[in-house]
PDB file with SEQRES, HELIX, SHEET and CRYST1 records, atoms N, CA, C and O in Angstrom:
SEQRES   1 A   83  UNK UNK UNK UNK UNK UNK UNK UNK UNK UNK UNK UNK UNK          
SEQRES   2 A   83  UNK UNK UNK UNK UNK UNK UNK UNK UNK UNK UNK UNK UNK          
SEQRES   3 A   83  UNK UNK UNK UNK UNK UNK UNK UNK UNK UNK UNK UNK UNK          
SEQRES   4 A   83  UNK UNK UNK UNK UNK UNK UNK UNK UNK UNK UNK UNK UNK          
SEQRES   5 A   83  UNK UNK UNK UNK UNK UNK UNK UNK UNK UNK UNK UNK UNK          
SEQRES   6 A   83  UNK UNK UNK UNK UNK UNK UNK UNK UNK UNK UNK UNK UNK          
SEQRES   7 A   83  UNK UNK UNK UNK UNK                                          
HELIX    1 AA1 UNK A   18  UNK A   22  1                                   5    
SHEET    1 AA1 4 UNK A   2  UNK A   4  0                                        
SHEET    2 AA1 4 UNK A  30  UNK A  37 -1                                        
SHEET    3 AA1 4 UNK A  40  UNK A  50 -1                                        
SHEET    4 AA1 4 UNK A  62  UNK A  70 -1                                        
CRYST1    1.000    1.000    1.000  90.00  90.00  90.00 P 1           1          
ATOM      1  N   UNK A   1      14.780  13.128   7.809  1.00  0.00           N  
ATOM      2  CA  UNK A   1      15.155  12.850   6.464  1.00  0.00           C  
ATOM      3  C   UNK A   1      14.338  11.654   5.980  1.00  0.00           C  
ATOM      4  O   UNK A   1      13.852  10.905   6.828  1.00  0.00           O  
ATOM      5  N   UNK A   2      14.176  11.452   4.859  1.00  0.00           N  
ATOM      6  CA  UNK A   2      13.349  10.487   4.150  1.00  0.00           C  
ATOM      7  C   UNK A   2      14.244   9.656   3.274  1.00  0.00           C  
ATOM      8  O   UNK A   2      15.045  10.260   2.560  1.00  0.00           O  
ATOM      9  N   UNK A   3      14.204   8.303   3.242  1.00  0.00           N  
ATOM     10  CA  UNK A   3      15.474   7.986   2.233  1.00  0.00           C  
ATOM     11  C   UNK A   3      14.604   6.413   1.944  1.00  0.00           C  
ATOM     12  O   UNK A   3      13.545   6.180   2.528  1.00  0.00           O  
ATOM     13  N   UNK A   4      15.033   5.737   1.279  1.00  0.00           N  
ATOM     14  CA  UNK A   4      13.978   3.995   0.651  1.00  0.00           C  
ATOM     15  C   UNK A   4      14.784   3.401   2.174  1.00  0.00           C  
ATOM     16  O   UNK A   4      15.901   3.654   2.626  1.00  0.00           O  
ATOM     17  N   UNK A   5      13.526   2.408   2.754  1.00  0.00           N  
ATOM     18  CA  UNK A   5      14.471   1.649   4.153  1.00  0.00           C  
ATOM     19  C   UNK A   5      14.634   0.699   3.121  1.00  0.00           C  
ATOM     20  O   UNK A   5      14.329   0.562   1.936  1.00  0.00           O  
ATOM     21  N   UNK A   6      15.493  -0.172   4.415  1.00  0.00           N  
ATOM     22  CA  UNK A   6      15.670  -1.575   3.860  1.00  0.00           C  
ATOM     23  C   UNK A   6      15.286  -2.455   4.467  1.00  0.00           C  
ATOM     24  O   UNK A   6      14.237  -2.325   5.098  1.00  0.00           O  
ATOM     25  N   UNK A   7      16.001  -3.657   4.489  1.00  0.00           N  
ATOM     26  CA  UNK A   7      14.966  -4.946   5.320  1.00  0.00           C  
ATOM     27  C   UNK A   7      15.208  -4.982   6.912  1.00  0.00           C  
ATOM     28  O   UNK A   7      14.448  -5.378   7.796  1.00  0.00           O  
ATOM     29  N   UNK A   8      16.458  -4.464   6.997  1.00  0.00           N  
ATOM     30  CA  UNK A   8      17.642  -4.283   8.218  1.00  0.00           C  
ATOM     31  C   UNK A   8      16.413  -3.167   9.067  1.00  0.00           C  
ATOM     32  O   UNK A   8      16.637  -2.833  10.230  1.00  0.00           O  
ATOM     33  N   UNK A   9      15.527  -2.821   8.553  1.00  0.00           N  
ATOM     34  CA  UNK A   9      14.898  -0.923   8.983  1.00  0.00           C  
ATOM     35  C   UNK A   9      13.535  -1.196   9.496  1.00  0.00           C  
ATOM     36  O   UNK A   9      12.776  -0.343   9.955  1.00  0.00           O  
ATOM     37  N   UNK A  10      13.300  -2.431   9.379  1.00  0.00           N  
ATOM     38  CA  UNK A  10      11.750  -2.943   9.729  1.00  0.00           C  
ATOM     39  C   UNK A  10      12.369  -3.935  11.227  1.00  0.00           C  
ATOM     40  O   UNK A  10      13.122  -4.881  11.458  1.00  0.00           O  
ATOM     41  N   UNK A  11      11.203  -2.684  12.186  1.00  0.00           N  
ATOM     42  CA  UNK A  11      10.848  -3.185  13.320  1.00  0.00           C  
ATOM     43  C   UNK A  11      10.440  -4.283  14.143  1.00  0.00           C  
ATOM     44  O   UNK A  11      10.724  -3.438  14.991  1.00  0.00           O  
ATOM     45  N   UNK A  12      10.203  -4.927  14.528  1.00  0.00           N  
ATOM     46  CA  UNK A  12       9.903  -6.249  15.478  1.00  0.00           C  
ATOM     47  C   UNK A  12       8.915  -6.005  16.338  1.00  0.00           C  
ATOM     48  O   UNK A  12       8.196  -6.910  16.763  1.00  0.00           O  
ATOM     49  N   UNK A  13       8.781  -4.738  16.684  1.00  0.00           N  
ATOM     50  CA  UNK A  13       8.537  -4.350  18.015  1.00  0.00           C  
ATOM     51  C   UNK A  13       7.206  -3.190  18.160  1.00  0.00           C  
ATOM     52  O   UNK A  13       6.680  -2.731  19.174  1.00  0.00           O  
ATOM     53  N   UNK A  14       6.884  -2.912  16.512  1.00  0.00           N  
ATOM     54  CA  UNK A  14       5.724  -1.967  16.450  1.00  0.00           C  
ATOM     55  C   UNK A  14       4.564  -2.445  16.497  1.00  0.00           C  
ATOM     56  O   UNK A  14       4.483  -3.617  16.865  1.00  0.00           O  
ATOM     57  N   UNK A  15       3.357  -1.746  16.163  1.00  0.00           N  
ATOM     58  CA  UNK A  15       2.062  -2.715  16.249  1.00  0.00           C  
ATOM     59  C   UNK A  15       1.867  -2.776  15.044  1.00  0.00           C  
ATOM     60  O   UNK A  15       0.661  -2.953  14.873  1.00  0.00           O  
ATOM     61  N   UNK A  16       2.574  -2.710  13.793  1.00  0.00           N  
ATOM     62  CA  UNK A  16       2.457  -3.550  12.565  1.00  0.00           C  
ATOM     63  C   UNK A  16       3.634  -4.464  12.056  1.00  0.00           C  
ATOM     64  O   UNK A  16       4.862  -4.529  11.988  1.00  0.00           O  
ATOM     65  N   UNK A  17       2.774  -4.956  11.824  1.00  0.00           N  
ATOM     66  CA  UNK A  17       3.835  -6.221  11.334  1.00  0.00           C  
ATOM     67  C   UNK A  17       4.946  -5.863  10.084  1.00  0.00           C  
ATOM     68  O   UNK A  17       4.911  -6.441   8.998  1.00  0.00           O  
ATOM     69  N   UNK A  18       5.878  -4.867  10.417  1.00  0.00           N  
ATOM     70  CA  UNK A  18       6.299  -4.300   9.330  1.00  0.00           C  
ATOM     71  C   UNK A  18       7.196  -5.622   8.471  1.00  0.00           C  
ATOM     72  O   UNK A  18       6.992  -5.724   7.261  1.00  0.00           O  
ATOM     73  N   UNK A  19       7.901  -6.327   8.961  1.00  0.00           N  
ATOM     74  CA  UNK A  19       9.046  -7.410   8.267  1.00  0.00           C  
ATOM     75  C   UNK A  19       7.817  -8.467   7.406  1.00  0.00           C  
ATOM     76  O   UNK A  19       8.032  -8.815   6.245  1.00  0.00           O  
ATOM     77  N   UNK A  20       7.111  -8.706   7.822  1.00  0.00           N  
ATOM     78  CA  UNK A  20       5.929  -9.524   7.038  1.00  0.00           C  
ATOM     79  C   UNK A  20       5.760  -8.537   5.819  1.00  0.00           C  
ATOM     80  O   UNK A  20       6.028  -8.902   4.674  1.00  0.00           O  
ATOM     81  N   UNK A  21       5.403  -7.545   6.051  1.00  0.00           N  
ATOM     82  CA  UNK A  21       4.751  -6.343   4.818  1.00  0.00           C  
ATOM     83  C   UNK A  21       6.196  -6.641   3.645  1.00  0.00           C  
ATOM     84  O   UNK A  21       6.263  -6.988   2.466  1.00  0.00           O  
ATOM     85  N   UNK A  22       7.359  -6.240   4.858  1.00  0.00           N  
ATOM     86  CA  UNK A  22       8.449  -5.857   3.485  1.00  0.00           C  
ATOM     87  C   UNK A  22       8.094  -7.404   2.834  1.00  0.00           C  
ATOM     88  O   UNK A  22       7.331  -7.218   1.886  1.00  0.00           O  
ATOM     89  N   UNK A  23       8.353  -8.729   2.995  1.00  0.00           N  
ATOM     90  CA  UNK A  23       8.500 -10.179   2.125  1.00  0.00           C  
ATOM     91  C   UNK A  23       7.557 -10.267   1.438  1.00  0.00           C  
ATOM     92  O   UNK A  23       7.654 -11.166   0.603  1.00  0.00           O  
ATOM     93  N   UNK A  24       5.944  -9.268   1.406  1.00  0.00           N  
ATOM     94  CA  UNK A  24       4.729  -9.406   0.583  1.00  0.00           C  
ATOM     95  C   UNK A  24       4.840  -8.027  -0.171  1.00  0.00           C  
ATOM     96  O   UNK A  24       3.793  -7.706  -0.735  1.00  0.00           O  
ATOM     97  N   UNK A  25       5.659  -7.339  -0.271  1.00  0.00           N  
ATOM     98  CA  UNK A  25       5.692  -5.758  -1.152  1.00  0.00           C  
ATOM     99  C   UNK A  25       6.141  -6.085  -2.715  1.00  0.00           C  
ATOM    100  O   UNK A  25       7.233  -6.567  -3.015  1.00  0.00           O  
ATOM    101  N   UNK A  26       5.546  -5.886  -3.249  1.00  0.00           N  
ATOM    102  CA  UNK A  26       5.835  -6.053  -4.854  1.00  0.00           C  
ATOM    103  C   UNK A  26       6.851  -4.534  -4.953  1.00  0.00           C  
ATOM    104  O   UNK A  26       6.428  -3.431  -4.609  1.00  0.00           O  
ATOM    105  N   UNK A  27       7.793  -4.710  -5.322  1.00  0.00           N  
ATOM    106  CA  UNK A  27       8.973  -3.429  -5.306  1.00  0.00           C  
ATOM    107  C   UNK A  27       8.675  -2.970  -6.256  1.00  0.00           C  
ATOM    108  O   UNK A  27       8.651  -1.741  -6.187  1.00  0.00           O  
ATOM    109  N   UNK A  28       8.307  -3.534  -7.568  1.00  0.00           N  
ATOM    110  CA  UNK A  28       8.048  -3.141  -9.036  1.00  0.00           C  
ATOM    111  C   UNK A  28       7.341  -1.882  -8.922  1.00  0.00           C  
ATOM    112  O   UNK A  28       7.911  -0.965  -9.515  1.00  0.00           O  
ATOM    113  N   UNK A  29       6.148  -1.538  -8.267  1.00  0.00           N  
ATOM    114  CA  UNK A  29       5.100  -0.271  -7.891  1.00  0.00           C  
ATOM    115  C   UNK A  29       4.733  -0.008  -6.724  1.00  0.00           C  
ATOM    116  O   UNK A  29       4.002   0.982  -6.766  1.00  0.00           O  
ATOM    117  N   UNK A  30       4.897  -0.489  -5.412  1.00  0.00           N  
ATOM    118  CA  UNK A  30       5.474  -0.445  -4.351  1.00  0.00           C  
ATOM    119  C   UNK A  30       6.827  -0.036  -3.639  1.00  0.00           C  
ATOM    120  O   UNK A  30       7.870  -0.272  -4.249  1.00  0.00           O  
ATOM    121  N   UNK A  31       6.890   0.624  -2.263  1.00  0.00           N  
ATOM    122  CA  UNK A  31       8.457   0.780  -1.753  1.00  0.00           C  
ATOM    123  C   UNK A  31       7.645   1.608   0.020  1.00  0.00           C  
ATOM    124  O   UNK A  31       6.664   2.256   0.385  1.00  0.00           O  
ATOM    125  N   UNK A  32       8.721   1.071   0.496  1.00  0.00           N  
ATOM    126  CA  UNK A  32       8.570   1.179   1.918  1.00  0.00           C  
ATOM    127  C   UNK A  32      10.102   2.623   2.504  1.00  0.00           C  
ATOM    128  O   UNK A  32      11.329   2.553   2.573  1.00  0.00           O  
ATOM    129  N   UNK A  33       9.444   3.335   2.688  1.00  0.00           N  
ATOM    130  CA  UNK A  33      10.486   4.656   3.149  1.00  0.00           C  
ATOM    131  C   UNK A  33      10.508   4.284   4.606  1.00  0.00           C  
ATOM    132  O   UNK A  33       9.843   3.496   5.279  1.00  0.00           O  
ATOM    133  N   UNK A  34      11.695   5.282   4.924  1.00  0.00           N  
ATOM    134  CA  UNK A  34      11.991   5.806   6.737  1.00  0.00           C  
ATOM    135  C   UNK A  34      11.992   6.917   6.522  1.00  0.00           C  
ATOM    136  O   UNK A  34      12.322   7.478   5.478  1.00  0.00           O  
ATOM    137  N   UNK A  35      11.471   7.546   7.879  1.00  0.00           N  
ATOM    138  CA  UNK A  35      11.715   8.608   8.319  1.00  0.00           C  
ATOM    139  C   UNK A  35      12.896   8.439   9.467  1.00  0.00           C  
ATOM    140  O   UNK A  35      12.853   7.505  10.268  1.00  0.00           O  
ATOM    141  N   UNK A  36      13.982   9.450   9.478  1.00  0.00           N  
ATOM    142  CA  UNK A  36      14.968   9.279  10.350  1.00  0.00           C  
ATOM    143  C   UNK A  36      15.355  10.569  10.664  1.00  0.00           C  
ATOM    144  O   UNK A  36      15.145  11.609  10.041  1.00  0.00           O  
ATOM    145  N   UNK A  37      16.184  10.307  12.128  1.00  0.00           N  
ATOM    146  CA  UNK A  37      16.886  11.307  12.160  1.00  0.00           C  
ATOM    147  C   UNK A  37      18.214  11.209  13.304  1.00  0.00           C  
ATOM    148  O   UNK A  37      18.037   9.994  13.388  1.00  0.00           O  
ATOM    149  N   UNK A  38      18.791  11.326  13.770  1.00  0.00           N  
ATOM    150  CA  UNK A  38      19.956  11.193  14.373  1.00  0.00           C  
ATOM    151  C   UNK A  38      20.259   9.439  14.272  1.00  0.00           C  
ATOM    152  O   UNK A  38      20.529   8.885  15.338  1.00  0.00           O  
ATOM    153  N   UNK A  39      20.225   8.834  13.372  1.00  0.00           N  
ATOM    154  CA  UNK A  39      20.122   7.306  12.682  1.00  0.00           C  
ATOM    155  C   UNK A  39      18.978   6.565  13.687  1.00  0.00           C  
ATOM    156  O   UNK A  39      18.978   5.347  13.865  1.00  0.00           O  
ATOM    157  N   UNK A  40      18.348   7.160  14.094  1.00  0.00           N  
ATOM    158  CA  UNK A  40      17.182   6.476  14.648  1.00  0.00           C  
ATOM    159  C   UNK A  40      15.568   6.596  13.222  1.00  0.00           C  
ATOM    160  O   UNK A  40      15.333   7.512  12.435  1.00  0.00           O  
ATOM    161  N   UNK A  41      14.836   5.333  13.426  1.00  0.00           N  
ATOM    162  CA  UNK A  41      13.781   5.420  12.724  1.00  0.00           C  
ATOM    163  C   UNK A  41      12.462   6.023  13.370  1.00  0.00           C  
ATOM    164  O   UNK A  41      11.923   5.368  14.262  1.00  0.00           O  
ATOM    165  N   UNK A  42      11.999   7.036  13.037  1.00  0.00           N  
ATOM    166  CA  UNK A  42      10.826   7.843  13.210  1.00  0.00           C  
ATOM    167  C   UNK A  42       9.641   7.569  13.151  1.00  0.00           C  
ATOM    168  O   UNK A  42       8.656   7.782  13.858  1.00  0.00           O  
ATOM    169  N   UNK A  43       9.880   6.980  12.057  1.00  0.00           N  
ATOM    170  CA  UNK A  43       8.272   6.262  10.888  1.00  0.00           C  
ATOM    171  C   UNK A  43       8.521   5.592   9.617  1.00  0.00           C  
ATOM    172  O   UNK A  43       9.385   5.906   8.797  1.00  0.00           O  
ATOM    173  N   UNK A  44       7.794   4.767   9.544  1.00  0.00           N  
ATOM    174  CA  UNK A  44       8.208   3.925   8.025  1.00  0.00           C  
ATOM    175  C   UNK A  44       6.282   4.262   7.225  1.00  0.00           C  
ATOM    176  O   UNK A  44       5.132   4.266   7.663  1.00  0.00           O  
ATOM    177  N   UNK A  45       6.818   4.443   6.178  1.00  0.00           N  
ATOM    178  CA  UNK A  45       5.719   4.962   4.947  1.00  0.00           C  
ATOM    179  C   UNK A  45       5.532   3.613   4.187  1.00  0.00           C  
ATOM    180  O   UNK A  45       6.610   3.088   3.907  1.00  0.00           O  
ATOM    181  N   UNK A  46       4.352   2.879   3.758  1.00  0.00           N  
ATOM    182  CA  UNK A  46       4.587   1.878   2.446  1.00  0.00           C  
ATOM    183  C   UNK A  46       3.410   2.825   1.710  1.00  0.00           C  
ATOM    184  O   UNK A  46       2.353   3.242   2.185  1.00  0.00           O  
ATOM    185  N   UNK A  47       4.080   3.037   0.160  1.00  0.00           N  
ATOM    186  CA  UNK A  47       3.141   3.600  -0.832  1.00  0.00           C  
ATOM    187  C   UNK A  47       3.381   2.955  -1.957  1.00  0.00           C  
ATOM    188  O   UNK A  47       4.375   2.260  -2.167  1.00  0.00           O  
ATOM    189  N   UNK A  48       2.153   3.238  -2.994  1.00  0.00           N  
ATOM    190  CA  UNK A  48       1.903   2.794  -4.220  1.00  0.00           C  
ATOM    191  C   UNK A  48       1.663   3.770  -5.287  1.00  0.00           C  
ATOM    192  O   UNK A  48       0.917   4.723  -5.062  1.00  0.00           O  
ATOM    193  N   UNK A  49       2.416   3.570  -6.816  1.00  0.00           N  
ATOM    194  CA  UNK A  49       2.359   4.519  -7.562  1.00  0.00           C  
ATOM    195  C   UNK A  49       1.238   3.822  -8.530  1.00  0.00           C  
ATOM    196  O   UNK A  49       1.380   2.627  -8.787  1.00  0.00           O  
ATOM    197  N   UNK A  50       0.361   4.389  -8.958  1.00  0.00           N  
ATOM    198  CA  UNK A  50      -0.938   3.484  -9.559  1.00  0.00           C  
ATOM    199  C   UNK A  50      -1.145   4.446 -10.982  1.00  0.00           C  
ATOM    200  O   UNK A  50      -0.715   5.589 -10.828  1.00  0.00           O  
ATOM    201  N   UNK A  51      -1.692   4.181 -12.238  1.00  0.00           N  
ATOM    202  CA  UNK A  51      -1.794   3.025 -12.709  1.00  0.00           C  
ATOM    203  C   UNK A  51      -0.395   2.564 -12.805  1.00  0.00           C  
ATOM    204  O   UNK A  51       0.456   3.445 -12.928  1.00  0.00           O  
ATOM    205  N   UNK A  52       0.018   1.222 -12.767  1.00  0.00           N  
ATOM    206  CA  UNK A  52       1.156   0.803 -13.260  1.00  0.00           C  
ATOM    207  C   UNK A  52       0.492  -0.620 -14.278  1.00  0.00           C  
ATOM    208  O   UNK A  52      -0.577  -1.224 -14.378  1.00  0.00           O  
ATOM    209  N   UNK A  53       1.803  -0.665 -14.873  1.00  0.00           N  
ATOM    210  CA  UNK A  53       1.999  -2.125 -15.690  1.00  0.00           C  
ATOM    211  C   UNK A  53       3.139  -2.379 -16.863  1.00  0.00           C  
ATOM    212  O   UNK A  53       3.979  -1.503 -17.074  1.00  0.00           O  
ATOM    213  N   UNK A  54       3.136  -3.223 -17.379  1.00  0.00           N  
ATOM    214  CA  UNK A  54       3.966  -3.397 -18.279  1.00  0.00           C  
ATOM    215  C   UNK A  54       3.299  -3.597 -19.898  1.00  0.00           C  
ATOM    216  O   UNK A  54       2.305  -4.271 -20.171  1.00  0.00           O  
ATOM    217  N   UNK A  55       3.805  -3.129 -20.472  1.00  0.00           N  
ATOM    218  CA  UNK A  55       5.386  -2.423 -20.279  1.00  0.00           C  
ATOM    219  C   UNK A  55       4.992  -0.255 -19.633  1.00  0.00           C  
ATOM    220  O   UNK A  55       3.987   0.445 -19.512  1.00  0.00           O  
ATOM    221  N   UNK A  56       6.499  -0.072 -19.426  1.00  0.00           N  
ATOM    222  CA  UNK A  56       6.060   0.739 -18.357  1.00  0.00           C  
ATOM    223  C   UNK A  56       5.938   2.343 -18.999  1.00  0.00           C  
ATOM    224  O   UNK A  56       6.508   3.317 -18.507  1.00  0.00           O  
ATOM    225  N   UNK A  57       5.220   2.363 -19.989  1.00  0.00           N  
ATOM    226  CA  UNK A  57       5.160   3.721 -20.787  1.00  0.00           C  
ATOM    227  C   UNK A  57       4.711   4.151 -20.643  1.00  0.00           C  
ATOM    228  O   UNK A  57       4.654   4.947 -21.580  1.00  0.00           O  
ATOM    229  N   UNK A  58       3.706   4.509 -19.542  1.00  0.00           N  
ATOM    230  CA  UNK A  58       3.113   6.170 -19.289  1.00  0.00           C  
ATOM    231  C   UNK A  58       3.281   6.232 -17.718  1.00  0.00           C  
ATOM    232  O   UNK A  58       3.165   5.271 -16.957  1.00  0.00           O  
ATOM    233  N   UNK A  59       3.593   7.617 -17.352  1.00  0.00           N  
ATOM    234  CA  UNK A  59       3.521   7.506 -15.665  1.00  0.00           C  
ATOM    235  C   UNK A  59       2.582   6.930 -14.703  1.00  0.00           C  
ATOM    236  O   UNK A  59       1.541   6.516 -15.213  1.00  0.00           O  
ATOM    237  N   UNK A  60       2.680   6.818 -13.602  1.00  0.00           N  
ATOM    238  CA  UNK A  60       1.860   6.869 -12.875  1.00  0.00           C  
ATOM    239  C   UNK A  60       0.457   8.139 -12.710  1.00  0.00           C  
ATOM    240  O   UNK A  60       0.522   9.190 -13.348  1.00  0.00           O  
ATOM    241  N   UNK A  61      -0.267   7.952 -12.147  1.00  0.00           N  
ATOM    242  CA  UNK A  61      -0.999   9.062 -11.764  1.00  0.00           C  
ATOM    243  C   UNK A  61      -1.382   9.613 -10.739  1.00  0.00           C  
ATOM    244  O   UNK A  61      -1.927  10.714 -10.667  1.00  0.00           O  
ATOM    245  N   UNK A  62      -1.150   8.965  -9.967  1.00  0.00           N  
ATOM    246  CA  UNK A  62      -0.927   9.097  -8.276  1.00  0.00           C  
ATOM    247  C   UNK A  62      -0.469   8.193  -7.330  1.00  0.00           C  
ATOM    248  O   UNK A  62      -0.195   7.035  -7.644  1.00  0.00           O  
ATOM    249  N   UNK A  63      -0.368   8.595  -6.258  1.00  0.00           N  
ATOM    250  CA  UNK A  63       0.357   7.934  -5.183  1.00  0.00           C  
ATOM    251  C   UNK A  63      -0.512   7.378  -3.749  1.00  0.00           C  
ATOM    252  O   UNK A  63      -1.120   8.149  -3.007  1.00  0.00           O  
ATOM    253  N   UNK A  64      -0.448   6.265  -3.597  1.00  0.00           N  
ATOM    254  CA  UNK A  64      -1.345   6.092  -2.284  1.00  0.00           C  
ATOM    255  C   UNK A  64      -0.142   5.287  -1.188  1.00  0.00           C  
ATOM    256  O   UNK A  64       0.719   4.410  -1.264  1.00  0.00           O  
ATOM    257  N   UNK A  65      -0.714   6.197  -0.194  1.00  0.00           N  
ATOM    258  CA  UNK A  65       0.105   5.953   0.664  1.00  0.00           C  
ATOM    259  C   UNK A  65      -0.680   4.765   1.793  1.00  0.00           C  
ATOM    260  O   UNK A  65      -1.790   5.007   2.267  1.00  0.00           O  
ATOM    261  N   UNK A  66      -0.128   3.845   2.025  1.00  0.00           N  
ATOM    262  CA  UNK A  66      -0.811   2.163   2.160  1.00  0.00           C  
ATOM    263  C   UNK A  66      -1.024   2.252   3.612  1.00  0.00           C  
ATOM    264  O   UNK A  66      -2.080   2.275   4.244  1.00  0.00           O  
ATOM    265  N   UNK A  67       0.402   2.306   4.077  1.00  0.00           N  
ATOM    266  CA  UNK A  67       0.538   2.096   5.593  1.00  0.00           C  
ATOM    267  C   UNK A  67       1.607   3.277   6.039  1.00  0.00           C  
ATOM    268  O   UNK A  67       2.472   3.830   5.359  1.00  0.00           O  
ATOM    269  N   UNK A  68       1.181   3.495   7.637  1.00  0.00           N  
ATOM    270  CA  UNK A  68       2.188   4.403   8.242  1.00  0.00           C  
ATOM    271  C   UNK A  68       2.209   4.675   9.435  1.00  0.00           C  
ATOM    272  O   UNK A  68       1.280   5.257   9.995  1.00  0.00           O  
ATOM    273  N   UNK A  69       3.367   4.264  10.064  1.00  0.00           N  
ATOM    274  CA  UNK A  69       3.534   4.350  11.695  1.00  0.00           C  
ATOM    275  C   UNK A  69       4.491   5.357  12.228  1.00  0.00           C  
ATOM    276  O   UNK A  69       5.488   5.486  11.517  1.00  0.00           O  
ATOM    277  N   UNK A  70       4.457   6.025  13.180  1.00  0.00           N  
ATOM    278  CA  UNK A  70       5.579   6.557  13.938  1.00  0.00           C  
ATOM    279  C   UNK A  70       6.174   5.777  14.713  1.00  0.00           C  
ATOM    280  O   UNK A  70       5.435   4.917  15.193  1.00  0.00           O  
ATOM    281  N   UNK A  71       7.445   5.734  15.088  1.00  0.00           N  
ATOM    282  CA  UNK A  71       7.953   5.116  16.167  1.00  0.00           C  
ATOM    283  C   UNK A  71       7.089   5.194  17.551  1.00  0.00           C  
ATOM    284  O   UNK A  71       6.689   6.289  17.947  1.00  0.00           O  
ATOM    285  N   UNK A  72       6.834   4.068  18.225  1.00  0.00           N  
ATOM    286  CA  UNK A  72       6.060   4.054  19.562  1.00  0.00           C  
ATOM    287  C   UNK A  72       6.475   4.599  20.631  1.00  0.00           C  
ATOM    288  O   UNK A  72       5.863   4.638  21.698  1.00  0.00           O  
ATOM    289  N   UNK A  73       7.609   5.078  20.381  1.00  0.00           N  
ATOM    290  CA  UNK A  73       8.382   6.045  21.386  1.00  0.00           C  
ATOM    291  C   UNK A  73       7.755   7.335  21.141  1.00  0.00           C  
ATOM    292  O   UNK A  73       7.742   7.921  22.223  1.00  0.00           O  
ATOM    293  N   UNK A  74       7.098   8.236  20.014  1.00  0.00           N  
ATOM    294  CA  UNK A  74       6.498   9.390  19.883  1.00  0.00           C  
ATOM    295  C   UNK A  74       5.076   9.541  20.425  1.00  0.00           C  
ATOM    296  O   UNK A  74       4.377  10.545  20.564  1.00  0.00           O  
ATOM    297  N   UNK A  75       4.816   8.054  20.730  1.00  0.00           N  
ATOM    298  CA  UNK A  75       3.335   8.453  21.421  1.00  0.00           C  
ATOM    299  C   UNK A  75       2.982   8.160  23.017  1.00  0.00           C  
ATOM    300  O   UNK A  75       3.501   7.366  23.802  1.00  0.00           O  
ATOM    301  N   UNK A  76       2.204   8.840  23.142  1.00  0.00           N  
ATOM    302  CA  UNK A  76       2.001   8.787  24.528  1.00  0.00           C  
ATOM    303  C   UNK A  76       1.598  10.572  25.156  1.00  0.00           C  
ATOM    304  O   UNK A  76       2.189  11.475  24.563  1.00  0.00           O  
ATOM    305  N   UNK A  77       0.647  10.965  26.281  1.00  0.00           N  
ATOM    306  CA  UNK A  77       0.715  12.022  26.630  1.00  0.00           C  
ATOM    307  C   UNK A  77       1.361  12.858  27.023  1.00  0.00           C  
ATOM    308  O   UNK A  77       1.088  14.058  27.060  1.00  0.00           O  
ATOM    309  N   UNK A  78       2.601  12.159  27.475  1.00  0.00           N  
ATOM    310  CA  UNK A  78       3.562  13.497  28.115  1.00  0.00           C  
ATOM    311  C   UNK A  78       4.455  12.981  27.497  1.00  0.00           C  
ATOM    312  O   UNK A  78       5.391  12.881  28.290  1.00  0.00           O  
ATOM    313  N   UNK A  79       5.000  12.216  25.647  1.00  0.00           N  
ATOM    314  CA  UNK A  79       5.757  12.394  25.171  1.00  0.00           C  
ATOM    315  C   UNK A  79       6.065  13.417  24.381  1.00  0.00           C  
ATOM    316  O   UNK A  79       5.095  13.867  23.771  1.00  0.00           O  
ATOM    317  N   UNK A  80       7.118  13.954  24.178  1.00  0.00           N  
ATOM    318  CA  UNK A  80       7.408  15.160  23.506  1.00  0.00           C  
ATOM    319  C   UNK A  80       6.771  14.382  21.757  1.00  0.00           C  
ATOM    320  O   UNK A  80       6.721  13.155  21.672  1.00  0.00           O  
ATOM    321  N   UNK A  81       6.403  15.155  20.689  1.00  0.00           N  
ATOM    322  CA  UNK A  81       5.879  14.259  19.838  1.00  0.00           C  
ATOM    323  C   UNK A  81       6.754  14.681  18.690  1.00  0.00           C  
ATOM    324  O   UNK A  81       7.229  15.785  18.954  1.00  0.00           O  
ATOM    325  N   UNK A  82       7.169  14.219  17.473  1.00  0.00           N  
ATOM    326  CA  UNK A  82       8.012  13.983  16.586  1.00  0.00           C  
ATOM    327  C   UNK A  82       7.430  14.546  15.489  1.00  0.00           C  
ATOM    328  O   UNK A  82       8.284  15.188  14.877  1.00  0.00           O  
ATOM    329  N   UNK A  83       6.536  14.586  15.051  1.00  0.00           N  
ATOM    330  CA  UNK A  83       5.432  14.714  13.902  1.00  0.00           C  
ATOM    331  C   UNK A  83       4.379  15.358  13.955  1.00  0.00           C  
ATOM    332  O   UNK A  83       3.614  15.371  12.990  1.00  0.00           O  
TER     333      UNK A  83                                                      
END                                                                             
């Protein structure tokens, strides 16, 4: 499932510095997702909806997706893989 994480949802323990990213993410056109599933985290997504600005009257036009990890538990050769 895919749902917006929160601050509680960023790792310690991956090889990105995810809790640094969330305190530098501008939320305004920015947002950081999870991937989950039995309440465990899978993967966290950070994307950007571009053009943006204010004031906010025309959509975006696309989406870039910034950063993205799987949980370090999905990798490895004889792990079963998630994704």
């Amino acid at each position: 499932m895919l749902t917006p994480a929160t601050v509680e949802d960023m790792p310690n323990n991956w090889s990105f510095p995810w809790s640094e990213l969330w305190q530098n993410t501008d939320f305004d056109c920015l947002n950081i997702i999870k991937m989950f599933s039995n309440d465990e985290v899978w993967g966290l997504v950070k994307y950007g909806l571009y053009p943006y600005g204010v004031p906010y009257t025309d959509p975006p036009n696309y989406i870039d997706m910034e950063h993205l990890e799987p949980n370090p538990k999905s990798r490895g050769e004889m792990a079963n893989r998630f994704f």
